[in-house]
N, C-alpha and C positions, 0 to 999 in steps of 0.2 A: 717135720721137714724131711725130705727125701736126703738120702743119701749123696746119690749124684749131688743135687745140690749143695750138701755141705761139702763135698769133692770141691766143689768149681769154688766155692766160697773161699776155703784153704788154703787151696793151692794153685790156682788159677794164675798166678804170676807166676811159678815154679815153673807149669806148662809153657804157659807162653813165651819164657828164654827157648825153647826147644824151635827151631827151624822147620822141620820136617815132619809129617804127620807121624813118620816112625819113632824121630826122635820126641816128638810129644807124647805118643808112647809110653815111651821107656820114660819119660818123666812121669805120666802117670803111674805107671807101675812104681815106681819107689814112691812116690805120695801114698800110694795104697800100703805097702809096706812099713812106713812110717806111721801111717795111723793103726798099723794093724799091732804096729812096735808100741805106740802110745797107750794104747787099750789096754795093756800087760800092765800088771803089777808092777811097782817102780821100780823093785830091787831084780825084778824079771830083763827089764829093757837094757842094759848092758850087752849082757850073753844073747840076746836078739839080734842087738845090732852089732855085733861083732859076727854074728851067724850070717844075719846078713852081706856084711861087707867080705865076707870068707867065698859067700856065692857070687859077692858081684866080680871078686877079682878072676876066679875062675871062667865066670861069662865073659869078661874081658881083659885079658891076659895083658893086650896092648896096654893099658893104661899101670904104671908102676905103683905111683901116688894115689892114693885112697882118701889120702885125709879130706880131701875138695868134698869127695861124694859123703864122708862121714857128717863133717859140716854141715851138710843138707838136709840131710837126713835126721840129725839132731833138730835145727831149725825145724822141721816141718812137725816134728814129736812134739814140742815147744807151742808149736802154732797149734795144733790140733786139739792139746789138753785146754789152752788158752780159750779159745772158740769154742770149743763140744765136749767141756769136760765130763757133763752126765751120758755123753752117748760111748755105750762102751761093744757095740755091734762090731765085729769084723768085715772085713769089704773082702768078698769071695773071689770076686772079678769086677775089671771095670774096662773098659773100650772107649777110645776115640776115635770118629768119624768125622769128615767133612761132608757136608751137604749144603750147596746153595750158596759156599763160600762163610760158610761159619761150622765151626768145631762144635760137635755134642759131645755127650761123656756118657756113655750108658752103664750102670754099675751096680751089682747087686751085693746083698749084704744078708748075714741071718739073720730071722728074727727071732724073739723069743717065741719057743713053741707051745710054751706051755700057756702062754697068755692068748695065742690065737687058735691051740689046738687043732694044725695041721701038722701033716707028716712031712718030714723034712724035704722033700722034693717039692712039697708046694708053699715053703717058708723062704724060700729066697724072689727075693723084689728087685726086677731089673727099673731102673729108673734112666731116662735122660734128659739131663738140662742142657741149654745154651753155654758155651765159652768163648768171649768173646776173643779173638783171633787173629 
């Protein structure tokens, strides 16, 4: 299963609260983030998402209260080991686009190199699925 698709799978409802293609966005980007937090070793993901929520307050100064976004972000770690416990790939980048009046998700992840024996610039796989929108 392609990446993108476990994306859309995931989190797909996470997305879809967001209004705006920007702020669909920024919701995929913290689903990316979360799974990238879930990958980690258990006693790893604390000091991640503390890391992370240290960057999101500085990206957004306006917002005081964290807890809402911590919440989510727990949730989505929760969801991801739930659904894709054996995929432990990090998602590099991911994009969302409108076309045609439906959202894709295009997103790439590493692979392992040693099993396909390419050089790291040709080990990342952009993928894009459907989100319904």
């Amino acid at each position: 299963m392609k990446v993108s698709q476990m994306l859309v799978e995931y989190a797909s409802d996470f997305i879809a609260m967001a209004d705006t293609l920007e702020q669909k966005q920024s919701h995929l980007n913290a689903a990316c983030s979360a799974w990238n937090i879930a990958i980690l070793p258990k006693h790893q993901r604390k000091k991640a998402l503390d890391k992370y929520l240290k960057s999101y307050k500085i990206h957004n100064p306006h917002q005081v209260n964290v807890s809402n976004v911590r919440h989510d972000i727990e949730l989505l770690i929760k969801q991801k080991n739930r659904m894709f416990p054996e995929i432990k790939k990090p998602i590099v980048s991911a994009e969302i686009r409108e076309e045609g009046g439906k959202f894709l998700i295009f997103a790439a992840s590493v692979r392992d190199d040693q099993k396909t024996n390419r050089s790291p610039s040709q080990a990342n796989s952009a993928n894009a699925k459907k989100l319904r929108g």
